[in-house]
C-alpha positions as CSV (number, residue, x, y, z in Angstrom):
1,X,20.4,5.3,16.3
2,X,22.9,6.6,13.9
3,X,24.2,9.9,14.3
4,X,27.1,12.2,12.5
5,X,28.9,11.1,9.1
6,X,27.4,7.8,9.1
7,X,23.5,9.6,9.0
8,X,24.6,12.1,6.3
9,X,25.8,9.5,4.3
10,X,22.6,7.7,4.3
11,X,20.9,10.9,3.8
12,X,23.2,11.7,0.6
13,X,22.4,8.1,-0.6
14,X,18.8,8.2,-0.5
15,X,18.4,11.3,-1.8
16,X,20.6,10.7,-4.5
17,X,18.5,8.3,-5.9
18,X,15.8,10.1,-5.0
19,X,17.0,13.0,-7.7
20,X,17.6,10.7,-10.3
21,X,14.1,9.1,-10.5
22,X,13.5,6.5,-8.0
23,X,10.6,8.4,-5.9
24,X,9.2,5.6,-4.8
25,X,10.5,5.3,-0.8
26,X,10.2,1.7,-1.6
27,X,12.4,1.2,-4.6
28,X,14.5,3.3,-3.0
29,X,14.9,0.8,-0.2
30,X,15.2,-1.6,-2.3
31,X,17.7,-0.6,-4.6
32,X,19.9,0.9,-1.3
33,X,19.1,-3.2,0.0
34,X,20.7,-5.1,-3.4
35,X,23.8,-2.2,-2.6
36,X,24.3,-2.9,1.1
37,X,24.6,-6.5,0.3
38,X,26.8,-6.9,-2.6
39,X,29.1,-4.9,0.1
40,X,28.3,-7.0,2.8
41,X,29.2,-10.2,0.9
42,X,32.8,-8.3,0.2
43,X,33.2,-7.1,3.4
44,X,32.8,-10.3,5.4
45,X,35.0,-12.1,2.9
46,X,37.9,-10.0,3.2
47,X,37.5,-10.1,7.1
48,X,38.3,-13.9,6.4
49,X,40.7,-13.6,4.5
50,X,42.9,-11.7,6.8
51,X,41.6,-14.2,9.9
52,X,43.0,-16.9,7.4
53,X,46.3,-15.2,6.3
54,X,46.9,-14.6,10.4
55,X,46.5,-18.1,10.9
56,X,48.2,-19.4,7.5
57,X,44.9,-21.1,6.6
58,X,42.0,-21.1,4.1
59,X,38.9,-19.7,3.8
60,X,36.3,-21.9,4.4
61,X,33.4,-21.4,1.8
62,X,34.0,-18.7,0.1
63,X,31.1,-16.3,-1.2
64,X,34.1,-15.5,-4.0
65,X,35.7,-18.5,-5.3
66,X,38.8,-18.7,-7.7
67,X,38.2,-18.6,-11.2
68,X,35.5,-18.3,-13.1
69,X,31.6,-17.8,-12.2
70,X,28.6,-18.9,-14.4
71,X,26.2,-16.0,-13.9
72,X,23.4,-17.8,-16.3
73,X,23.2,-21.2,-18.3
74,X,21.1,-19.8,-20.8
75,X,22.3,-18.4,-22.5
76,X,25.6,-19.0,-21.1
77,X,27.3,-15.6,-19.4
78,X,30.2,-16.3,-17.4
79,X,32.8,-13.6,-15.4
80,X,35.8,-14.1,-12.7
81,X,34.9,-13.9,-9.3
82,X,36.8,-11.7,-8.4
83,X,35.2,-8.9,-10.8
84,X,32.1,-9.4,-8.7
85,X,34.0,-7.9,-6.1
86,X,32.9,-4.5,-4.3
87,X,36.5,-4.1,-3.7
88,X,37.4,-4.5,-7.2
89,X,34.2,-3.0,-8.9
90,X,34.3,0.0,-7.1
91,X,37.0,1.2,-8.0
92,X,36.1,0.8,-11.6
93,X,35.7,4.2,-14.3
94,X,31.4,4.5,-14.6
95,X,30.6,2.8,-17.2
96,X,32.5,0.0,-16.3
97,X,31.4,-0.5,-13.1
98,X,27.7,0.3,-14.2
99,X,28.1,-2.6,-16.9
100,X,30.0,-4.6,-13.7
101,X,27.0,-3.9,-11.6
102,X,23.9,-4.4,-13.9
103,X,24.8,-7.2,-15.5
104,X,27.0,-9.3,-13.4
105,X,27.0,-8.5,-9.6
106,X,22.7,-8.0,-9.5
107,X,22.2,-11.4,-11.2
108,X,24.8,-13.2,-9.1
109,X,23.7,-12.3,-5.7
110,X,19.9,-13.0,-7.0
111,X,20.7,-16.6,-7.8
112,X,23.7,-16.6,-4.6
113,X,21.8,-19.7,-2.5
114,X,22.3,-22.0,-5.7
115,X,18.6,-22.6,-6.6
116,X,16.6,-19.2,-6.0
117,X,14.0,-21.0,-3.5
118,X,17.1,-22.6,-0.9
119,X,17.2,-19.0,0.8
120,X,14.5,-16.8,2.2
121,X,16.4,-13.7,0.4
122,X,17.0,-15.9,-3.1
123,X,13.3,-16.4,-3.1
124,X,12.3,-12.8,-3.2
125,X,14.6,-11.8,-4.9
126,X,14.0,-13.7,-8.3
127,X,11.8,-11.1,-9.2
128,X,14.1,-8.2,-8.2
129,X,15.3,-5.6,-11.0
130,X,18.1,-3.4,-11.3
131,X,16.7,0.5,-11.5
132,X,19.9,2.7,-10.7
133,X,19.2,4.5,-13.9
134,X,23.0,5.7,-14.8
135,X,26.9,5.4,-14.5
136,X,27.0,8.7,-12.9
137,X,24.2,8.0,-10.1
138,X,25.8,4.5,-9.3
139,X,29.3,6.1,-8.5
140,X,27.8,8.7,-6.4
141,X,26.0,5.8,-4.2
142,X,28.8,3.3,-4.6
143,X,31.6,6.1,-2.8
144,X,29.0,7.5,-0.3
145,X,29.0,3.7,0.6
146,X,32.2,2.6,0.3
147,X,33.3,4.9,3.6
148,X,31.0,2.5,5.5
149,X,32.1,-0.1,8.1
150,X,29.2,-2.8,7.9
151,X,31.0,-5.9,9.2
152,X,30.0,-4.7,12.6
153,X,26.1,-5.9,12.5
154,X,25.6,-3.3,15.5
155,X,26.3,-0.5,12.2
156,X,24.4,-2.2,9.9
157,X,21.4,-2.2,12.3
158,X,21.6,1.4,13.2
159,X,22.4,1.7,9.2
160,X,18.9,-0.1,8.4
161,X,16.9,1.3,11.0
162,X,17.8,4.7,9.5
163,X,16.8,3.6,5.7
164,X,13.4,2.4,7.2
165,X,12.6,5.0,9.3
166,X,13.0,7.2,5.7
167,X,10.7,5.2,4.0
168,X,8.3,5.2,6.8
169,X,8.5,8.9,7.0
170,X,7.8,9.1,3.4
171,X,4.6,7.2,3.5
172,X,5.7,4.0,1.0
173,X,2.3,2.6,0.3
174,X,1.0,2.1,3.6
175,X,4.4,0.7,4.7
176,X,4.7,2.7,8.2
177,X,7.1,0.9,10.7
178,X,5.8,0.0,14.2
179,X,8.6,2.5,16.5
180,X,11.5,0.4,17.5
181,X,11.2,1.3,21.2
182,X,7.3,0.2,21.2
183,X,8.7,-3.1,19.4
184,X,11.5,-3.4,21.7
185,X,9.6,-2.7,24.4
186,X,7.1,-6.0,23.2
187,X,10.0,-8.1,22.6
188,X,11.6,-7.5,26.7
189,X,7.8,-8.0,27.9
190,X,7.4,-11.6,26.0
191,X,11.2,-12.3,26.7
192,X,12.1,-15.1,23.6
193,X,14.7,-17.9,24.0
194,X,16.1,-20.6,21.8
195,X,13.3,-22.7,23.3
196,X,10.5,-20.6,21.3
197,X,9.0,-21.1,17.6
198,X,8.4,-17.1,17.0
199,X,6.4,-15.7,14.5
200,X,4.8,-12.4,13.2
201,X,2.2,-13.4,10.4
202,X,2.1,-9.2,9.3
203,X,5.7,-9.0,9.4
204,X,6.4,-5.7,7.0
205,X,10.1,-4.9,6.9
206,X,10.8,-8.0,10.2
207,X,11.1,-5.2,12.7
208,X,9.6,-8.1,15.9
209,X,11.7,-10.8,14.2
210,X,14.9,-8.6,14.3
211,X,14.6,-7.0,17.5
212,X,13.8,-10.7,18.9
213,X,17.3,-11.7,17.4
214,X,19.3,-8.8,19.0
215,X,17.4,-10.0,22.1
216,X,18.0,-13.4,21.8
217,X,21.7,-12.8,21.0
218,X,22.2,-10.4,23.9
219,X,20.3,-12.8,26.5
220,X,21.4,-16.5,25.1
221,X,24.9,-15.4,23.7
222,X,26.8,-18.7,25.3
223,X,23.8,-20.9,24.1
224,X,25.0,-19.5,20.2
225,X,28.1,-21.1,20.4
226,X,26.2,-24.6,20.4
227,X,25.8,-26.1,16.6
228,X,21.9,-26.8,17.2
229,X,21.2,-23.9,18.7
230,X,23.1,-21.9,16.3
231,X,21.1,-23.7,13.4
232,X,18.1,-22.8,14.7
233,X,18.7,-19.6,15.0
234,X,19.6,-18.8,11.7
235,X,16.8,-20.9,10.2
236,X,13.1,-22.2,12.0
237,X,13.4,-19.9,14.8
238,X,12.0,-17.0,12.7
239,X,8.8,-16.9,10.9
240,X,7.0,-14.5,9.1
241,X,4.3,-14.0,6.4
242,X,3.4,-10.9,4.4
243,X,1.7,-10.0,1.0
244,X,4.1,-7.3,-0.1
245,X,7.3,-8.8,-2.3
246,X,8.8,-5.4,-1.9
247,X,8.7,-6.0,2.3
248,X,9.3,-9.6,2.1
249,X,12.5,-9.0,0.3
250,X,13.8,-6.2,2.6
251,X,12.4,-7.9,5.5
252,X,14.8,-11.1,4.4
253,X,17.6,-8.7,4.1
254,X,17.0,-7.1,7.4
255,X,17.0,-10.4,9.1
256,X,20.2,-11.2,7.4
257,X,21.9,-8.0,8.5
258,X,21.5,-9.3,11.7
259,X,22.4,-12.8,11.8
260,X,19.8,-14.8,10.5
261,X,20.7,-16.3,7.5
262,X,17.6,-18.3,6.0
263,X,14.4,-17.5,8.5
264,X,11.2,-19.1,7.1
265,X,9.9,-16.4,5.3
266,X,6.7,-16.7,3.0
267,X,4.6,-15.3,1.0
268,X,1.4,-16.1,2.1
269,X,-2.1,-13.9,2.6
270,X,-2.1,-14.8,6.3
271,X,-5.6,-14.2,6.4
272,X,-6.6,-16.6,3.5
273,X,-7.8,-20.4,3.4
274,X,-4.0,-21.0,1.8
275,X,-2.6,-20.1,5.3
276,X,-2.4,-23.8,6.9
277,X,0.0,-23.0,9.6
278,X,-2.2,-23.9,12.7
279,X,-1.3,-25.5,16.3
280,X,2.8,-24.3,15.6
281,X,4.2,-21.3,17.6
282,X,5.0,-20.7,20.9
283,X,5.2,-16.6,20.5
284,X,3.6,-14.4,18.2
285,X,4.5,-10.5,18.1
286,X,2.9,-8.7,15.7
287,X,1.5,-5.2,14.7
288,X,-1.5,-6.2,12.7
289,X,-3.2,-4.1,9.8
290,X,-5.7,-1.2,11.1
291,X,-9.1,-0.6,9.5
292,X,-8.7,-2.8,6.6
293,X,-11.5,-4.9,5.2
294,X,-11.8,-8.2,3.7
295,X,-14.8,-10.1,1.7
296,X,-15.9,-12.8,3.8
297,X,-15.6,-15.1,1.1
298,X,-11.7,-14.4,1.1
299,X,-11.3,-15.4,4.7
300,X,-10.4,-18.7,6.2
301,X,-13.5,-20.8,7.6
302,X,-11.7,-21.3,11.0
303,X,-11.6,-17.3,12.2
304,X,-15.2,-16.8,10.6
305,X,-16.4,-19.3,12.8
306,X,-14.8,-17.5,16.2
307,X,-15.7,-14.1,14.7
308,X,-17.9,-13.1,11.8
309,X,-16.3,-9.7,10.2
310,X,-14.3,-8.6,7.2
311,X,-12.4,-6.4,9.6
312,X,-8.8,-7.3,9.4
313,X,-8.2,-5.6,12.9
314,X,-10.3,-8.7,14.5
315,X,-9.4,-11.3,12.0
316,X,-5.4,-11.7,12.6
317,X,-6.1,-12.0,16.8
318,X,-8.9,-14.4,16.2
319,X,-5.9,-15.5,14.0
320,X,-2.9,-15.9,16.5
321,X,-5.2,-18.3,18.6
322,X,-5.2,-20.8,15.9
323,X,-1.4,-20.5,15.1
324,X,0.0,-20.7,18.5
325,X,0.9,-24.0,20.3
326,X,-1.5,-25.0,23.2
327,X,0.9,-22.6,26.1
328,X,1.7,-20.2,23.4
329,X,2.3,-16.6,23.6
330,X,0.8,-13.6,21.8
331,X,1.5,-9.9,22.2
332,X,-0.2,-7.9,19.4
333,X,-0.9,-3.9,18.9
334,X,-4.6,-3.3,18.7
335,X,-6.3,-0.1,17.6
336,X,-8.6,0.6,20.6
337,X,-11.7,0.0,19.4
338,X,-11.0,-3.7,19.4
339,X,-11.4,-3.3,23.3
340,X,-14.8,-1.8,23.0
341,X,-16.0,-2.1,20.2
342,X,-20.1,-2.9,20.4
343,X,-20.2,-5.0,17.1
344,X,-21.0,-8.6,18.0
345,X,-18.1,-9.5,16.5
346,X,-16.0,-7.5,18.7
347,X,-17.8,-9.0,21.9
348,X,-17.0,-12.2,20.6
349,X,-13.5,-11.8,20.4
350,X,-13.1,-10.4,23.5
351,X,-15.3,-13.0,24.8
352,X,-12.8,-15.9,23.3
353,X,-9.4,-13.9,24.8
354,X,-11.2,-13.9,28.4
355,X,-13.3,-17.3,28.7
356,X,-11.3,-20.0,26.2
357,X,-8.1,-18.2,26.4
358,X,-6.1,-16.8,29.4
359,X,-5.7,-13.1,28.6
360,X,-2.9,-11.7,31.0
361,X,-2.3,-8.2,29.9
362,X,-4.2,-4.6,28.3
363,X,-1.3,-1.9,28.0
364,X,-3.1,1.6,26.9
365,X,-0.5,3.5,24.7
366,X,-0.7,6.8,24.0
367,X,-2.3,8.0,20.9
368,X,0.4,9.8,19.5
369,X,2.9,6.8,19.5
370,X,2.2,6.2,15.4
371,X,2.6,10.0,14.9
372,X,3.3,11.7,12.6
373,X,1.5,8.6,10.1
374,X,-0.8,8.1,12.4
375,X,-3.1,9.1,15.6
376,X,-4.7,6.3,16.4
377,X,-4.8,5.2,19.8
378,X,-3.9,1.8,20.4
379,X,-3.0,-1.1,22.7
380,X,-1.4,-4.0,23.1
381,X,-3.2,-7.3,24.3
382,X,-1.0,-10.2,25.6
383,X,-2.4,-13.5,26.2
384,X,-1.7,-17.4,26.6
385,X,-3.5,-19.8,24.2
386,X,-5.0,-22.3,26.5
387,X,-8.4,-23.3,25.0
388,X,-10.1,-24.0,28.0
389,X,-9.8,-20.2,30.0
390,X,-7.3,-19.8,32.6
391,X,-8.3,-15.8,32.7
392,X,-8.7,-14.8,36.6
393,X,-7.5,-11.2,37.0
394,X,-6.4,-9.2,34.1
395,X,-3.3,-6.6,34.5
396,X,-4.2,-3.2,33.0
397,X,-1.6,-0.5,32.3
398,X,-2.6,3.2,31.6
399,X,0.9,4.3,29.4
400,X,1.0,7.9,28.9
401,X,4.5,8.5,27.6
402,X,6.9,6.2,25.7
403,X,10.0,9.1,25.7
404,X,8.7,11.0,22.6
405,X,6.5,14.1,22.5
406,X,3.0,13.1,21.1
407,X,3.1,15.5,18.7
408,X,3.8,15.0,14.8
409,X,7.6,16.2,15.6
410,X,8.0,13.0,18.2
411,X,11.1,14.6,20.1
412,X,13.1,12.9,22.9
413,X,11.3,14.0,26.1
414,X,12.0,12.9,29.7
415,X,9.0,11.2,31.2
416,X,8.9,7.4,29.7
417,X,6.7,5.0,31.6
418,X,8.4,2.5,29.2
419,X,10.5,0.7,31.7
420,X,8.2,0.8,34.7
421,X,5.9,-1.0,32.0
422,X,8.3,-3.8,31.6
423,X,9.6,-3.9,35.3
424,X,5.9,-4.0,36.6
425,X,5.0,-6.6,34.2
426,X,6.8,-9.0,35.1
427,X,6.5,-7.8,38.7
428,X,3.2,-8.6,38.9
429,X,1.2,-10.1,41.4
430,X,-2.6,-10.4,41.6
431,X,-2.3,-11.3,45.5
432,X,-1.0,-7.5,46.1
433,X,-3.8,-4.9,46.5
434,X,-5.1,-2.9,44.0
435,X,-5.1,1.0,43.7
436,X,-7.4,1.8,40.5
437,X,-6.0,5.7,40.4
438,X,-2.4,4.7,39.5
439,X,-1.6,3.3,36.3
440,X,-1.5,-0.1,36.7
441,X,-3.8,-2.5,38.6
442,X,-5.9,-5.9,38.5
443,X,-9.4,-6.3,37.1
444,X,-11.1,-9.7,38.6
445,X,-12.6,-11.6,35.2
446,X,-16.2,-11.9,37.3
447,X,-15.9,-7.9,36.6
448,X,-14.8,-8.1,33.3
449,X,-17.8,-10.5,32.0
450,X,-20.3,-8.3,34.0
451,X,-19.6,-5.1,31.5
452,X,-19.6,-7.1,28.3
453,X,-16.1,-8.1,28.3
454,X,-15.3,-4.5,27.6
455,X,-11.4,-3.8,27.9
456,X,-11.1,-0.3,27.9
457,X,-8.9,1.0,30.7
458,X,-10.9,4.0,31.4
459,X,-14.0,1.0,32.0
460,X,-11.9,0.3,35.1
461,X,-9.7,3.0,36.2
462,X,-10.5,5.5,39.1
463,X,-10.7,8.7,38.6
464,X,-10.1,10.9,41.8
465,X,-11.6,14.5,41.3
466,X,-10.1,17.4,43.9
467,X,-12.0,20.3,44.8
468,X,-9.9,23.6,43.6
469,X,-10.7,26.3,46.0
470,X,-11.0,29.5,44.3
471,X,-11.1,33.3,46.1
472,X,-14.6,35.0,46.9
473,X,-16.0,36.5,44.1
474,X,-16.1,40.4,45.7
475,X,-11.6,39.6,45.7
476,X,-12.2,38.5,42.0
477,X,-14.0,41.5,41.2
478,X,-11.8,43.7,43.3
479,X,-9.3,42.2,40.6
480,X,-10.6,43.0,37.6
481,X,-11.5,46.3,39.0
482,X,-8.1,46.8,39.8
483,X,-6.2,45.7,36.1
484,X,-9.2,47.8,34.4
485,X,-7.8,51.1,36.7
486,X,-4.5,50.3,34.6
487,X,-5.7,49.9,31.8
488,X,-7.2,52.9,31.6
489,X,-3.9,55.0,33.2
490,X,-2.2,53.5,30.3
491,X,-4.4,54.5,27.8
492,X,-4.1,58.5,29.6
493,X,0.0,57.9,29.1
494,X,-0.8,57.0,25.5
495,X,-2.8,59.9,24.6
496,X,-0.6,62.4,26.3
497,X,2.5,61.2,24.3
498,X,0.5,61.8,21.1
C-alpha cells in the first residue's frame, strides 16, 4: 500500500490524463503502463551502468545500445539510442519530447523483444496506440513520474496496485480486481513452489499470478539463484488466459514489474473449443466470471459433457478439472449459489467435486468483500483433481471478517479471521472432534451426498439459540408508566416558560 508523496503522485497522474480526455479507466491504465515502462527500461539500465563503472566493466545486454536504432524497416526510420532515453527525453522542451515520445520511444518498446510474438508484453502490445493527446499533458505526467524510484520492484508493486485499484474503483468495463488480501490470502492457503505449473485461465490484470511470484520469491529466494529455476520462473511457471487485449497487456506488464519477464500469456476464450490446454497444471487460482452466460454451442464439448449450462460461473470449475494434472490443485472464488444451487447442472457439479474429485475445502466469505462493485456473497472451493474421489470429510470455514468494514467505504477494522483461516487450514485434522457452532469444522462426505451435495455452510453449521430473560411485564409497565410521568412534567416546564 502506498501512502504519502508517492500516492499523490499517482493521483496527480491519473487524473491528469483523466482532464485531458482519456476517461476511459482503462486507457488510462494503459497509457500510465507504456509510461512506467519506458522508465523502467531507463532506470534499470543506469543501475547497471553504475554496477559496471564500480567494477570497471560492461554492461551486459544492454536495453540501450551505442549508436544508432532502426525503429521500422518500412519505411525505414532510424534514431540514436540514446534519444530513447527517459533520462535524456525528459528533459526535453514539449514538443520535442512529445515528437521523442510518439514517434520513437512508443514504437521501440512495442517491437523491444525483436519479433513482437518472442515476449508475452511484445505480443499485446502490437496493437497498442499512443493517446497522450498533447505536449503539455505528456510533461505534466512525465515530471510527476520522473520523482519516482521504480528500480525497487517492492515500489513498483505498491505503485501498480494503486493504478489498479483506481481503475477498479472506477468500474472499467467490468474490470473489478479480486482484493489483494483475499488473493493473498488464496495464494498462502495453496502455498506455490518452483515445483508447480500455475495457472489462472480468467486472469484480468495477473493479480494470482503476481501475488504467487512475491510468494514464490519470499519463500524459495535461495532456489532463484539457480539458472533452471530462475528460467522458470521468469517464463512456464506462469500461465494465464483472458479475452480482454486491454488486461492481457497490463496483466503482462504487471508480471514484468515484478520479475517475470516472459510468462505464457494468451489470448484465448478459455471457455471455447480453441482452449486445448488439458491434463497440464498442478495449481490453478482463479476468480472466475459471475453471472455471465454463454450459447452452448460456443462451449467446449468436454465441460458440456460434466455439466450442461451456459452459466460461466459453472463452466470454468467444471473447467479447472480438465486443466489440472492428475494431483493438481484448484482454489477458485465461487458466487454462492454454486454451492446450492437446485439446477441439475449445479448438482452435477457439486456431484463431480465430491465423488470423482477430492474436494478438501468451502471457505464462506463475507458478502461485502467485492464492495463497493459488488455484494455478492461468495466462496472459495479448494480441491485436488484425482478422478477417481478421494473426498472423505470436507473442512468448512464460516469467514465473517477479512479486516475491512462490509460496507461500500471498506475501512481498516480490527477483527480479521484472515489468518486463523490460513493457520487452521493447514492445521487441519479430520481425527480431531468437531464443534459445528464455531467457525470451522468437518462434514463426513456420507452427509454431504445425503442433502444433495449441497455446500452451503449454513446446511451444516449449528446454530445455538440462548433464552434472553426479560423482567415481568407489571416492572415493564411500571416503566413506561414511569418515563410517561416525565414526559408529561416536561411538557408542564414547557408551557410555563411560554
Amino acid at each position: 500500500m502506498i501512502t504519502g508523496e508517492l500516492k499523490r503522485q499517482v493521483d496527480k497522474i491519473w487524473d491528469t490524463l483523466w482532464t485531458a480526455g482519456i476517461t476511459s479507466p482503462v486507457t488510462v491504465m494503459e497509457q500510465i503502463t507504456y509510461l512506467l515502462f519506458m522508465k523502467l527500461l531507463d532506470d534499470n539500465q543506469l543501475a547497471r551502468e553504475s554496477n559496471a563503472n564500480a567494477f570497471g566493466t560492461a554492461v551486459q545486454d544492454p536495453v540501450f545500445k551505442e549508436g544508432v536504432c532502426v525503429i521500422s524497416e518500412q519505411p525505414r526510420i532510424e534514431c540514436a539510442y540514446d534519444k530513447l532515453r527517459w533520462s535524456r527525453f525528459s528533459n526535453a522542451n514539449p514538443p520535442e519530447m512529445f515528437e521523442t515520445v510518439r514517434n520513437y520511444v512508443f514504437e521501440f518498446i512495442k517491437r523491444l523483444g525483436g519479433d513482437e510474438d518472442d515476449t508475452a508484453f511484445g505480443r499485446y502490445m502490437k496493437n497498442a496506440v499512443f493517446l497522450i493527446p498533447t505536449p503539455e499533458v505528456l510533461v505534466s505526467v512525465v515530471d510527476d513520474m520522473s520523482g519516482m524510484q521504480l528500480t525497487d520492484k517492492d515500489t513498483m508493486g505498491d505503485v501498480y496496485e494503486e493504478l489498479l485499484k483506481k481503475m477498479a474503483a472506477a468500474g472499467a468495463n467490468g474490470q473489478f480486481r479480486t482484493p489483494k488480501h483475499i488473493v493473498d490470502m488464496i495464494v498462502a492457503l495453496m502455498r506455490p513452489t518452483l515445483a508447480d505449473l500455475i495457472a489462472d485461465p480468467a486472469m484480468g490484470s495477473a493479480g494470482f499470478l503476481v501475488s504467487a511470484a512475491q510468494y514464490i520469491i519470499r519463500t524459495f529466494d535461495k532456489e532463484l539463484y539457480k539458472p533452471k529455476n530462475r528460467d522458470k520462473f521468469k517464463t512456464t511457471l506462469f500461465s494465464g488466459f483472458d479475452t480482454d487485449q486491454s488486461m492481457l497487456r497490463i496483466g503482462a506488464m504487471n508480471m514484468m514489474l515484478h520479475g517475470v519477464d516472459n510468462p505464457h500469456i494468451v489470448y484465448q476464450d478459455s471457455l471455447s473449443q480453441k482452449n486445448t490446454e488439458r491434463d497440464k497444471y498442478t495449481l490453478i487460482m482463479a476468480n472466475p466470471p459471475f453471472t455471465g452466460k454463454l450459447f452452448k454451442n460456443q462451449v467446449s464439448g468436454d465441460l458440456l459433457a460434466l455439466t450442461q449450462t451456459g452459466k460461466t460461473e459453472l463452466l470454468f470449475v467444471s473447467l479447472f478439472t480438465k486443466m489440472l494434472q492428475v494431483g493438481g490443485r484448484c482454489a477458485s472464488i465461487v458466487p454462492d449459489g454454486v454451492l446450492f444451487g437446485s439446477s441439475t447442472a449445479h448438482k452435477a457439479l457439486r456431484r463431480e467435486l465430491v465423488e470423482n474429485q477430492r474436494l478438501e475445502a468451502v471457505i464462506s466469505m463475507p458478502s461485502g468483500v467485492f464492495k463497493p462493485y459488488a455484494g455478492v456473497s461468495t466462496a472459495i472451493l479448494i480441491f485436488t483433481r484425482t478422478n477417481h474421489g478421494g473426498t472423505d470429510d470436507v473442512w468448512f470455514y464460516d469467514m465473517k471478517a477479512d479486516g475491512f468494514s462490509l460496507d461500500d467505504k471498506r475501512s481498516p477494522i480490527a477483527e480479521n479471521d484472515i489468518p486463523e483461516v490460513i493457520e487452521k487450514f493447514h492445521a487441519r485434522d479430520p481425527k480431531t472432534p468437531s464443534d459445528r457452532k464455531v467457525k470451522c469444522f468437518f462434514v463426513p462426505k456420507s452427509e454431504i451426498a445425503e442433502n444433495d451435495y449441497d455446500l452451503s455452510i449454513n446446511k451444516y453449521k449449528t446454530v445455538e439459540y440462548v433464552a434472553e430473560k426479560f423482567p415481568p411485564v407489571s416492572e415493564i409497565m411500571a416503566e413506561f408508566e414511569k418515563t410517561e410521568r416525565e414526559i408529561q412534567a416536561t411538557f408542564a416546564e414547557l408551557k410555563e416558560m411560554l
